[in-house]
DRENPA-821947 format. One record per residue (C-alpha): x, y, z; residue in one letter. Coordinates in steps of 0.1 Angstrom, whole numbers, plus 5000, padded with zeros to 4 digits. Example, Ala and Ser with C-alpha at 12.3 -4.5 7.8 and 13.67 -1.06 7.14 Angstrom:
512349555078A;513749895071S;
***
This chain:
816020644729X;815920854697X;814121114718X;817021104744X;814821004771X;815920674795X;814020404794X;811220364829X;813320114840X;817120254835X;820020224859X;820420594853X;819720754885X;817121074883X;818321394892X;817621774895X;819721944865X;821422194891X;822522124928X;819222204952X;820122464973X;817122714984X;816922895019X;816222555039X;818622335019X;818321935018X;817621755054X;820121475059X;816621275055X;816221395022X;819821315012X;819420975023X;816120965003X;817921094972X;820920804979X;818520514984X;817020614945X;820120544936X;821120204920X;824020004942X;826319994915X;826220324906X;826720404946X;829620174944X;831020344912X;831320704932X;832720564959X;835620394946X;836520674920X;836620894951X;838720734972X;841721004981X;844721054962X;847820834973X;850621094988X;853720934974X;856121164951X;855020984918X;851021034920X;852021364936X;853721424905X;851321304880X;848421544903X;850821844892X;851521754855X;847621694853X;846722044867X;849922234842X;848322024806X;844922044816X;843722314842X;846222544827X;846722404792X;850822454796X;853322244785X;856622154806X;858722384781X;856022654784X;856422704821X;857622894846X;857522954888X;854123114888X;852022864864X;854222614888X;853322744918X;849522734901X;849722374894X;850922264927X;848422484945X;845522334926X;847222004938X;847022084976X;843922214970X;842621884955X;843521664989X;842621935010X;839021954991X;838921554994X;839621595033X;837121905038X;834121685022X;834821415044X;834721655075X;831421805060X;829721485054X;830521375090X;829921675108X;826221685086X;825321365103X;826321445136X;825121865134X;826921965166X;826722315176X;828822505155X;830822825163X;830323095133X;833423395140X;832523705123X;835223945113X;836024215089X;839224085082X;840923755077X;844923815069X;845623485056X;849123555044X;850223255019X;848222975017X;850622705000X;853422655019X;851322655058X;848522415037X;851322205028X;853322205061X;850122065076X;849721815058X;853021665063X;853421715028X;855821935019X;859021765017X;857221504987X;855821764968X;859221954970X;860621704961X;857821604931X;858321974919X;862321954919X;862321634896X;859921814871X;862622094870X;861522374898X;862622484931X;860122484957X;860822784977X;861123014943X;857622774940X;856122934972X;857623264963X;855723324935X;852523314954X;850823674968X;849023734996X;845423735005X;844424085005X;841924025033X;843024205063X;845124495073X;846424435108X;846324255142X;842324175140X;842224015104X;845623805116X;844023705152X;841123575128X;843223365110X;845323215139X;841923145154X;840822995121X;843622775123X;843622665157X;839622585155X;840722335121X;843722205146X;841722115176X;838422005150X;836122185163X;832722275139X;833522675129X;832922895100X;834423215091X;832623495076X;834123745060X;833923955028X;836323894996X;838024264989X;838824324952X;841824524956X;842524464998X;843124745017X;846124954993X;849424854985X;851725114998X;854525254979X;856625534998X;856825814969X;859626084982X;859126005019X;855425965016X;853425685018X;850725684987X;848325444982X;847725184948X;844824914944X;845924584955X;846024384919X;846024044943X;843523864918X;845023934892X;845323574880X;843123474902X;843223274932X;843322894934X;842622874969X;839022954969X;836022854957X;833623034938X;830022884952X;827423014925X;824822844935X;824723014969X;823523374963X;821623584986X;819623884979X;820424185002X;818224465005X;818824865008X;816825165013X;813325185007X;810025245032X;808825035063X;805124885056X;802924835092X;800224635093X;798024385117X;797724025111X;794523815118X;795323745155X;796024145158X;799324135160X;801524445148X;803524335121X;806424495102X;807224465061X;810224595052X;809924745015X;813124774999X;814625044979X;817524874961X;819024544963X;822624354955X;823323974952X;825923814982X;827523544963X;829723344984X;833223184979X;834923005002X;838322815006X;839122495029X;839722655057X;836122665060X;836023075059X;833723195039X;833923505021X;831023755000X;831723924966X;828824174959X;827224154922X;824224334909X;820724174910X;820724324869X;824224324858X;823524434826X;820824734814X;820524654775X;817824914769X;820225194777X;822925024760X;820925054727X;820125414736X;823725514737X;823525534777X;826825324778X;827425484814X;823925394828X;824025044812X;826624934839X;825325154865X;823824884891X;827024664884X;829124944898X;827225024923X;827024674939X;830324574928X;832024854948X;830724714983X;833124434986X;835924624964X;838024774992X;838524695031X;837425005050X;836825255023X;838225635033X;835525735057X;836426145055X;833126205035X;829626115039X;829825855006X;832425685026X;830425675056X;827725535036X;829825305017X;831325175051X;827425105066X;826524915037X;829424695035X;828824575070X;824924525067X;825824345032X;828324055055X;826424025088X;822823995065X;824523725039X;826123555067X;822723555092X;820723395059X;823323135055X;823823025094X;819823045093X;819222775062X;821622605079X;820222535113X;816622505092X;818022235075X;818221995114X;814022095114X;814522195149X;812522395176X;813822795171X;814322765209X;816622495196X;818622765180X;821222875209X;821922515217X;823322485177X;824422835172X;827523075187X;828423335169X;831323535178X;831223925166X;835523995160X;834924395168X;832124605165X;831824575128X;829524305131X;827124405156X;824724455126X;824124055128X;822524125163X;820024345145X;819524125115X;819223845132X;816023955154X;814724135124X;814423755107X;813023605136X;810423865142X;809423975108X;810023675084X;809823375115X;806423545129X;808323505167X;807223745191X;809523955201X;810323865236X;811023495226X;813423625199X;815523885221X;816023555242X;817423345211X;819223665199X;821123755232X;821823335240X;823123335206X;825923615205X;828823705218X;831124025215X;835024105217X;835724415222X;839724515209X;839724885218X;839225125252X;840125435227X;836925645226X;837825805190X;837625415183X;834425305193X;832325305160X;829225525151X;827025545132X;824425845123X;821025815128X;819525985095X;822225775073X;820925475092X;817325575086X;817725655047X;819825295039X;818425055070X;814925145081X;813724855095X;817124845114X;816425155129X;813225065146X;814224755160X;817324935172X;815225215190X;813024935205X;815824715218X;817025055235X;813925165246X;813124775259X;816224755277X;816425145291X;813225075304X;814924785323X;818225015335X;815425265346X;813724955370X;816824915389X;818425225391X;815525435393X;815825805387X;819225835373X;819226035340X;822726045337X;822725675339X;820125575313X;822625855288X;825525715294X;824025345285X;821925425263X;822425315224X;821725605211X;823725895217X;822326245218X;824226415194X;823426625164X;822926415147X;821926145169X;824425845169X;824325485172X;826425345197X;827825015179X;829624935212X;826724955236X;824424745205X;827224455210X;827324435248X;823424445250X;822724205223X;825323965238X;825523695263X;829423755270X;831424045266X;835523945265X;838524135262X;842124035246X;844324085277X;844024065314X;844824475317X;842224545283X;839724325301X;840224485339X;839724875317X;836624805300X;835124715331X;836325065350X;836025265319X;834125225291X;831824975301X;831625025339X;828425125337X;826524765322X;829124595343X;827224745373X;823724655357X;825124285344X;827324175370X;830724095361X;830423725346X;829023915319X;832524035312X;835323835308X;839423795297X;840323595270X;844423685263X;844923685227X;847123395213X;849123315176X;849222975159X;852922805161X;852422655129X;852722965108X;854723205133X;857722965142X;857122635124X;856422805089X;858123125095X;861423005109X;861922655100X;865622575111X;864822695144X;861322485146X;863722185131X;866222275162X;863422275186X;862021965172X;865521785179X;866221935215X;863021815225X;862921485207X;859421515189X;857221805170X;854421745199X;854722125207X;853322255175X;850322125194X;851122175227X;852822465229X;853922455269X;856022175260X;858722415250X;859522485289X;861522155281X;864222445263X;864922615296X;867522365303X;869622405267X;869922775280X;872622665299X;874122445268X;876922675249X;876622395225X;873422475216X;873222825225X;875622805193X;873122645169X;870322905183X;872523225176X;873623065141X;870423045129X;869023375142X;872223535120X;870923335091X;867523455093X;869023835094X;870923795070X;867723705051X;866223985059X;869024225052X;868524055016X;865224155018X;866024515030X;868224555002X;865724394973X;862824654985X;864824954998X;868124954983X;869925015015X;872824805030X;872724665069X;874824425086X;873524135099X;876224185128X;874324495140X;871324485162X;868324455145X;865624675162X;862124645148X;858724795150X;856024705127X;852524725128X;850024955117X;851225325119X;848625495150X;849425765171X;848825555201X;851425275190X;853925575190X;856225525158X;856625875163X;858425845197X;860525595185X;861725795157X;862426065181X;864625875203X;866325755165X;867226135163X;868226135198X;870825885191X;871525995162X;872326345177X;874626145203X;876426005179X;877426275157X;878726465189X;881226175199X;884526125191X;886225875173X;886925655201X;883725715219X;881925595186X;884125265190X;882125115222X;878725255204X;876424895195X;875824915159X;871824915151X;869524915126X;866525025133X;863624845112X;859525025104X;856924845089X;853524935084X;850225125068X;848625435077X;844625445069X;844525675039X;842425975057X;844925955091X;847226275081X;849226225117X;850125885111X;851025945076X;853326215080X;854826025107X;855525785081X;857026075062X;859526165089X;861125815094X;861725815055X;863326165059X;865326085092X;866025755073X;867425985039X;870026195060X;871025925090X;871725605058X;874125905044X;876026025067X;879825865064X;879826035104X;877525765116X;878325485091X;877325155100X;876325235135X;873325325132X;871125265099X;867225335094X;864425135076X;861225155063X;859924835046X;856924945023X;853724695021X;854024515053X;852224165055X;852423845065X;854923695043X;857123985052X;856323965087X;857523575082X;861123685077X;861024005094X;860023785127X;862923575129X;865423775123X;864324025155X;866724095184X;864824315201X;861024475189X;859224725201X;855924765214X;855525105230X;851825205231X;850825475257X;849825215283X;846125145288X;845625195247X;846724845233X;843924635237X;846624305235X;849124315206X;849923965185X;853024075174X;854824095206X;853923725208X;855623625171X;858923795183X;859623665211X;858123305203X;860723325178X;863923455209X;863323805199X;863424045228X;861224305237X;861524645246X;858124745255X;855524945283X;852824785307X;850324705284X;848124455266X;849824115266X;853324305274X;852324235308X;851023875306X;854523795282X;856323945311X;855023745335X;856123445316X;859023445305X;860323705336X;861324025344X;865423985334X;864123855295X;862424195287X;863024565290X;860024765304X;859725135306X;857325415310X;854125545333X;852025285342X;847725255329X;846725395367X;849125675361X;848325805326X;845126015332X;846826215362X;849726265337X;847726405313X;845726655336X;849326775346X;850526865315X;847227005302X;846627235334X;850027225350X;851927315320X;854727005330X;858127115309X;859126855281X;862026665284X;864926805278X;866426535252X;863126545235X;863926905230X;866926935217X;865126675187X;862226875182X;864727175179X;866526965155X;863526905132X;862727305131X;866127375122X;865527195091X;867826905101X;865226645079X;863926855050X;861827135055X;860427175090X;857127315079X;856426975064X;856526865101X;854827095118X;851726945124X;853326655141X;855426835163X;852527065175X;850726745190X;853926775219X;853227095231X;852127145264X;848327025269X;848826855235X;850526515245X;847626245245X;850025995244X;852526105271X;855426095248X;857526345266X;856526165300X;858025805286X;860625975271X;863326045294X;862625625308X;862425485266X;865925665264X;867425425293X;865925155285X;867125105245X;870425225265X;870124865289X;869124675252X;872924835240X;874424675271X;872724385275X;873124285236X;877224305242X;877224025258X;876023775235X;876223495259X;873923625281X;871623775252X;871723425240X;870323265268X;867623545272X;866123415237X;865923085244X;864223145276X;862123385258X;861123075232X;861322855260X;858323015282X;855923145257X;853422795259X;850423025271X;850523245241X;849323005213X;845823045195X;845422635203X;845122805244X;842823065233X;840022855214X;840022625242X;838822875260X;836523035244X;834722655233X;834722605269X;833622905288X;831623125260X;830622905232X;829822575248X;831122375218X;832422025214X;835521915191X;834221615163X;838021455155X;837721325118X;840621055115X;842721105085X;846421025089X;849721255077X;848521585089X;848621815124X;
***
C-alpha cells in the first residue's frame, strides 16, 4: 500500500471525496445502494458511535467542557459568560442536531407532502434558553453550568438576538415555525440571513438614528453553514426566442450577471441565503493596482443579503429591494425543486408533495419563478404548468393599506428580470382574457384586476400576482379577512367565489410568550392546573377561571406580576437612566412606529394628562393613579412622520421625567432597540397595553395576544384580533374605544369636505406643542399639520375625545386591585384560541392538505 491505494478486496468502504449533492440529489434508492456497499461492521461501527448523548448533568457537563477546550480552545480559568454561553449553545446544538437527523432520515423514507413557508422575516429572538426549555433540559444544564462555576441566566444573557426580522410578520413566522416543529408536521422555512439585520436604534437627542446591527459579530452557533448547497442566481441580461423540433416557441433566458445563494440553516428547519459572488476575487486588477475593482463583484453580491429592507427612497434602493426578493424566492424554488426531483415523481405529482405558503407579498416572485422552471428548463407546456403553479401556492395577505400594497416598476423589472416580465404579461393577459369571458365588456373591470397598473411608469401589482397565482387567499383576523373581500380584493372575490378567500386569525406560541417569557407565572399555572398539558393545549387554561375567585391565589398572580415590573423598571433604568415605580401603572405600547398604529395619539393624550395634572391642586393630585407610560419600537429609516414621532415622545419624555410638579405620577419611556428578548420582560410586566390603530388598518396584531396571555389588559379599538380577544375573554376584561371599520370612511369625507372642528382637548395639546412647551415647535410642525382639517387619515381627533375616557375607566378600574386582579386572570384564563398550535392546524387542514409524521423521542414538548 506504498502507493496509498486499498487493496481490491478492503473493508474500506468507497466513497465520493465530497458529499453528492447536484440539482436532483441522491434518491432514497441510491442511498440504500450506497449503504448495501458498505461492509456490516463498518455499518455497525456508525451506528453505535451515534447513538445520542445521555442527558444526565455529568455527560451534560463533559458535552460543555468538550466544546470550551476544543471548539473554542479556552481553558476554565480563561473563561467568561459569553465563551460560556458559546459552549453550552454548541451543546444544545449537538442533541438538537442528533434529533433533527433522525426526523430527516425518517421523514426521507416516508416523503410526505411538505409545507415550505416563505417569509422575509424570521424574528427568532434567543435561541438558547426556548431550545433548551423544549427539551426539558434546562434545569440539568443549569445546573451542569453552575457546578463548573457560571450562572445560567447571566449564561442566557450573554446571547443576542437574531437579526432576522423587524416586527409582527418575521415574529408570526417564527411562532409558526415553532408550532409546525410542536405538532411534527414536514415544514421548511425560507428566509434570507441579513448581515447587519434591519438597524440598531439608538435615540441621539430625541431622535432615533440608525447603526448596523454587529449581531455576527462572533458568530452564531445556532446555524449551520451548508457549503455544499450553492445555487447560482441570475440578473439582467437579454431574452433568447427560438423554435424547437416539434415547433414549439421556446424561451432562453441569457443572463447579464449572476451571484451564488449559499444556504445556512439551523434546527429549526428554517433555512436561510447569504449572497456571495460567483468570482470573489479579480486578481488581474489586483496586480494592476485596481484594488477597488478587484472586490467589485464581492460587494456587489454581498450587499443583497446585508440588510432587511434596504431604504427604498431612491431608485438603487428600489433596485436593491427587487433583487433581494428574486435572489430568496429563486434559491428557495431550486431547492424545493431538487427536492421533490429526488421522489422521481410525475410533475403532476408536484401539488400533492408541495404547499408553499407566500408570508406577504414579498414572495410572490416564487409564483413567477416557479412557472418560468417548469416551462423553460422542464419543457412543460404552459397550460399544464399554470395548473401545478396555482395548486401549489398559497398567499396571506397582512395589509388593506393601499400605500402598503407593493409595486414594482415595469422598466426596473424589464432591465434586472426579463424573462419575469414576459411571463408576468402572459399570465395577465391569459387570465384578463378569462375576466373579459365572464364579465364581458367591462373596462373598468379588467383595470382594476389587472396586474399591471397603468401608470407612468407602468406598475406591477405584487398583490393581484399573489391572489392569481394562488389557490387560497387568507387573511389574519376575522374583520382583515371580511375587508379584503369588500375592498381591496372585492373584485377577484366576485370572479373566484369566496372559498377562494378565507380567515385564518393569527396566533403566538405559549412556549416562548408565557412559558419562556414569564416563568413563575407558567410555574403557577402549571400548579393550579396540576400538569404543563396546556403548553400544548392551550384551551386548557379555561381551567383558571375558577382561581379568579381564590384571594389566595389572586395573591401569588399579583406577586408575581410586581416581580416581573420590577424587572422591567431594572431594565428601564440600565437602558434609559430613568426611575419608575413598580407600584405605578405600567402602560405600554410597543411595536413598530406607523402612523396608522397611532403612537402619535397616544402621546397626545400623555400631554393631555400631563396638562391635567399640572393644573391640579395638591389634593386633587392625591386621588391621581400614578403611571408610567412605556414606547418601544423602530421607524423604517426613510418614514420622516414616524420618526419625528419618535422624536416627540423623547421630548414630552425630557420635560414630563423633570418636572418635581408631576413627580412620580406620571413618568414617560422610550426603550431603544426593541426585540424579542426585550419584549420577553416588557410582556409580563404589562398592566394595561395599547393597541390603538385607526380601525380597519391592523391587519391582526400578535402583540395584543402576548399581553394579555400573560393578565395584561388592553386598552384598544375594533380591530384586527382586538375584536376576536374581545370576544373571548369578554367585554368587562378590556377597554374599547373609538369609531368603528364601517364608520371610518364617512368620518373622513366629513372632515375633508365638511371641515368637522377638532376636539377641543386635542387643542389645547397641539397649542401646547406650538408654544414651544417640548423644544422648538418648528421641529414638530410637520406632525402637527397631518391634524388639520382634511388632513386626519387616521381619525385621531375623531377617537380622541372616546381614548381620553377610556385610559380614564383604566385609572378607575386599576384602584381596585381586587377586581383588576381577577380581570388578568380571566384575561390568561380565556386566551386558548390565540395560540400558533390553533393556527397551523388550520392552515394543514383547510389550505395545505398536510399530515403530521410524530418522531418518538422522549424528554421534549
Amino acid at each position: 500500500m506504498a502507493d496509498g491505494k486499498a487493496p481490491e478486496n478492503s473493508m474500506v468502504p468507497k466513497r465520493p471525496m465530497h458529499h453528492r449533492r447536484n440539482f436532483t440529489g441522491l434518491t432514497t434508492k441510491e442511498l440504500d445502494a450506497e449503504k448495501a456497499k458498505w461492509p456490516k461492521e463498518t455499518i455497525e461501527l456508525w451506528e453505535r458511535l451515534s447513538k445520542k448523548e445521555a442527558n444526565d448533568v455529568e455527560t451534560i457537563e463533559k458535552s460543555i467542557v468538550h466544546h470550551v477546550t476544543t471548539t473554542l480552545a479556552r481553558a476554565a480559568y480563561n473563561m467568561d459568560n459569553f465563551s460560556a454561553y458559546q459552549a453550552v449553545a454548541l451543546s444544545t446544538r449537538d442533541r438538537l442536531i442528533s434529533r433533527w437527523n433522525e426526523t430527516q432520515g425518517q421523514l426521507s423514507k416516508v416523503d410526505p407532502k411538505r409545507v415550505y413557508y416563505l417569509s422575509l422575516e424570521f424574528l427568532l429572538g434567543r435561541s438558547m434558553d426556548n431550545a433548551l426549555l423544549n427539551m426539558g433540559l434546562k434545569d440539568k444544564y443549569g445546573e451542569g453550568i453552575k457546578r463548573l462555576g457560571f450562572n445560567m441566566e447571566d449564561v442566557i444573557e450573554s446571547e443576542v438576538d437574531a437579526a432576522l426580522g423587524n416586527g409582527g410578520l418575521g415574529r408570526l413566522a417564527a411562532c409558526y415555525m415553532d408550532s409546525l416543529a410542536t405538532l411534527d408536521y414536514p415544514a421548511w422555512g425560507y428566509g434570507l440571513r441579513y448581515n447587519y439585520g434591519i438597524f440598531q436604534q439608538r435615540i441621539v437627542d430625541g431622535y432615533q438614528t440608525e447603526y448596523p446591527d454587529y449581531w455576527l459579530n462572533f458568530d452564531n452557533p445556532w446555524e449551520l453553514p451548508r457549503l455544499d448547497i450553492s445555487i447560482q442566481i441570475a440578473f439582467g441580461g437579454h431574452v433568447q426566442t427560438t423554435q424547437d423540433e416539434y415547433g414549439v416557441t421556446r424561451h432562453t433566458w441569457i443572463p447579464g450577471s449572476s451571484v451564488q445563494a449559499i444556504a445556512t440553516e439551523n434546527c429549526n428547519n428554517i433555512r436561510l441565503w447569504r449572497s456571495k459572488p460567483t468570482k470573489a476575487f479579480d486578481l488581474t486588477s489586483f496586480n494592476e493596482g485596481n484594488y477597488e475593482k478587484s472586490v467589485e463583484d464581492a460587494t456587489n453580491a454581498e450587499k443583497i443579503t446585508s440588510v432587511l429592507y434596504p431604504n427604498d427612497n431612491t431608485m438603487a434602493g428600489k433596485e436593491l429591494r427587487l433583487k433581494q426578493q428574486y435572489f430568496w424566492t429563486a434559491a428557495s424554488l431550486h431547492d424545493i425543486v431538487r427536492r421533490f426531483k429526488k421522489s422521481m415523481r410525475e410533475w403532476s405529482d408536484f401539488p400533492d408533495q408541495v404547499a408553499i405558503q407566500l408570508n406577504d407579498t414579498h414572495p410572490t416572485l416564487a409564483i413567477v419563478e416557479l412557472q418560468r422552471l417548469l416551462v423553460d428548463e422542464e419543457l412543460l407546456s404552459w397550460d399544464d404548468a399554470w395548473e401545478i403553479v396555482t395548486k401549489t401556492f398559497a398567499f396571506t395577505n397582512h395589509t388593506v393599506l393601499p400605500e402598503a400594497m407593493e409595486k414594482w416598476s415595469v422598466p426596473m423589472f424589464e432591465y434586472l428580470l426579463p424573462r419575469h416580465l414576459q411571463i408576468i404579461f402572459d399570465i395577465n393577459l391569459f387570465f384578463l382574457q378569462k375576466v373579459e369571458k365572464k364579465f364581458p365588456n367591462d373596462r373598468g373591470l379588467l383595470n382594476r384586476m389587472s396586474i399591471i397598473e397603468e401608470a407612468q411608469p407602468q406598475q406591477i401589482r405584487m398583490a393581484h400576482l399573489a391572489v392569481v397565482g394562488s389557490h387560497k387567499v387568507n387573511g389574519v383576523a376575522a374583520l382583515h379577512s371580511n375587508l379584503i373581500k369588500t375592498t381591496i380584493f372585492k373584485d377577484f372575490v366576485d370572479y373566484y367565489g369566496e372559498d377562494k378567500f378565507v380567515n385564518k386569525t393569527n396566533g403566538i406560541t405559549p412556549r416562548r410568550w408565557l412559558h419562556q417569557a414569564n416563568p413563575q407565572l407558567s410555574a403557577l399555572i402549571t400548579e393550579a392546573l396540576g400538569n404543563d398539558k396546556w403548553l400544548k393545549n392551550l384551551s386548557l387554561l379555561k381551567g383558571l377561571n375558577a382561581k379568579a375567585e381564590d384571594a389566595a391565589f389572586r395573591k401569588k398572580w399579583m406577586t408575581i406580576k410586581r416581580a416581573n415590573k420590577v424587572r422591567l423598571a431594572q431594565l428601564i433604568k440600565d437602558r434609559c437612566d430613568i426611575d419608575v415605580s413598580p407600584d405605578a401603572l405600567f402602560d405600554i405600547q410597543v411595536k413598530r412606529i406607523h402612523e396608522y398604529k397611532r403612537q402619535f395619539m397616544n402621546i397626545l393624550a400623555v400631554i393631555h394628562r400631563y396638562r391635567t395634572i399640572k393644573s391640579m391642586t395638591a389634593a386633587q393630585k392625591a386621588s391621581v393613579q400614578p403611571r408610567v407610560v412605556i414606547f418601544g419600537g423602530k421607524a423604517a429609516p426613510g418614514y420622516y412622520i414616524a420618526k419625528l414621532v419618535i422624536k416627540l415622545i423623547n421630548s414630552v419624555a425630557a420635560v414630563v421625567n423633570q418636572d418635581p410638579a408631576v413627580g412620580d405620577l406620571l413618568k414617560v419611556v422610550f426603550v431603544p432597540d426593541y426585540n424579542v428578548s426585550v419584549a420577553e420582560i416588557i410582556v409580563p410586566a404589562s398592566d394595561i397595553s395599547q393597541h390603538i390603530s385607526t380601525a380597519g388598518t391592523e391587519a391582526s396584531g400578535t402583540s395584543n395576544m402576548k399581553f394579555v396571555l400573560n393578565g395584561g389588559l388592553i386598552i384598544g379599538t375594533l380591530d384586527g384580533a382586538n375584536i376576536e380577544i374581545l370576544e373571548e375573554i369578554g367585554e368587562d376584561n378590556i377597554f374599547i374605544f373609538g369609531c368603528m371599520a364601517h364608520e371610518v370612511e364617512d368620518l373622513r369625507h366629513a372632515q375633508r369636505y365638511r371641515g368637522v372642528p377638532m376636539d377641543p382637548a386635542l387643542q389645547g395639546v397641539i397649542s401646547a406643542i406650538e408654544r414651544g412647551t417640548f423644544e422648538d415647535p418648528k421641529i414638530f410642525q410637520p406632525l402637527i399639520s397631518t391634524l388639520t382639517v382634511g388632513k386626519d387619515f387616521y381619525l385621531i381627533s375623531a377617537d380622541f375625545a372616546s381614548y381620553i375616557t377610556a385610559n380614564q375607566q383604566v385609572d378607575a378600574a386599576y384602584k381596585n386591585q381586587e377586581e383588576w386582579s381577577k380581570k388578568s386572570i380571566r384575561c390568561t384564563a380565556n386566551m386558548g384560541k390565540f395560540s400558533s398550535d390553533r393556527s397551523v392546524k388550520e392552515y394543514a387542514d383547510e389550505i395545505w392538505n398536510i399530515k403530521p409524521y410524530p418522531v418518538e423521542d422522549e424528554g421534549h414538548l
